[in-house]
N, C-alpha and C positions, 0 to 999 in steps of 0.2 A: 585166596587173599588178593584185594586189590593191589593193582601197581600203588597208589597211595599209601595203604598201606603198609608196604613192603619197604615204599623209599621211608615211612617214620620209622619204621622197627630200624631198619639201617642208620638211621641220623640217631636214634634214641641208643643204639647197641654204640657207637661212637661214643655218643656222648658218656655213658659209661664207663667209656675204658680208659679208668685212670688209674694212678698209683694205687699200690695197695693200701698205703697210710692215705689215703685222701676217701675224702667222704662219699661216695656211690650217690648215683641216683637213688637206688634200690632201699640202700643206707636210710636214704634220710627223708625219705617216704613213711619206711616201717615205721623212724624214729619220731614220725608227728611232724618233722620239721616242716614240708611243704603236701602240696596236693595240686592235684588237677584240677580247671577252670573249666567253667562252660566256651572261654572264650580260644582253647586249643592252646593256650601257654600252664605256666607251673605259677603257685603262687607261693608265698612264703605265710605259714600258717601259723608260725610263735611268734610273738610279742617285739622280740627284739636279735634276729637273727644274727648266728655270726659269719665275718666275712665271706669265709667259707663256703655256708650256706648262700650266701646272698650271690656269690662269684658261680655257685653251681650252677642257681636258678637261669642267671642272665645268660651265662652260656650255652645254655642247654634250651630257652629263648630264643636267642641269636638263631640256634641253627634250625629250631622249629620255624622263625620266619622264613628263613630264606628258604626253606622245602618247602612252606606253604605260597610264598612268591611262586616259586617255581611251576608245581603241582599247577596255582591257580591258572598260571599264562597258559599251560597244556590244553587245561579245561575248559579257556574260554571264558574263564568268571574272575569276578573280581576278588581279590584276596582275603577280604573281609567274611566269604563266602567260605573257602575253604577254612579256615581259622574257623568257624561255627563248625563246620560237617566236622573237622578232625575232635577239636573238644566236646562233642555230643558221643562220641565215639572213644573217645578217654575215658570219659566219666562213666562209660556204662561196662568198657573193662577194667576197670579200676579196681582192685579185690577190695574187700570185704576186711575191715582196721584199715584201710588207707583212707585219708581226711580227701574230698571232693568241697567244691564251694558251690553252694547253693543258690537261686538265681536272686534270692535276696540280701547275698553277702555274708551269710554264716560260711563259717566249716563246722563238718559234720562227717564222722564216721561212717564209712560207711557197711 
């Protein structure tokens, strides 16, 4: 497993660890609510999300920037670079019923 990686599964296992009444990543993945981007961020995938959802996503956003800031200074590239390598790399461990966005804007099962 790459260092990269290794620091999202860290920043993504964080961002999961929240109360047990509060909605999971994991949660609200299974539940349709959101999906993974070609562009390495979460997207909100229902109609009309609630706070909740919408407060997960940004958070859990925030800290994928700032690991991809990070990551990218390491690397030598610019951040826009990693954001693509990490979400090419999302979308293809993404299981199978979890929603991914398509590069023409659908969500679609995958």
């Amino acid at each position: 497993m790459t260092s990269t990686l290794k620091a999202l599964g860290i920043a993504l296992l964080l961002a999961t660890s929240t109360p047990l009444w509060a909605l999971s990543l994991d949660d609200a993945k299974q539940q349709g609510l959101i999906g993974e981007q070609s562009n390495g961020y979460l997207g909100v995938v229902v109609d009309s999300p609630s706070a909740e959802v919408r407060s997960l996503v940004d958070s859990i956003n925030e800290q994928r920037r700032s690991l991809y800031i990070e990551k990218a200074e390491q690397a030598g590239v610019k951040p826009q670079i990693m954001e693509l390598r990490m979400g090419e790399r999302l979308l293809e461990r993404a299981p199978n019923g979890e929603f991914v966005r398509t590069p023409d804007g659908r969500w679609v099962r995958k």
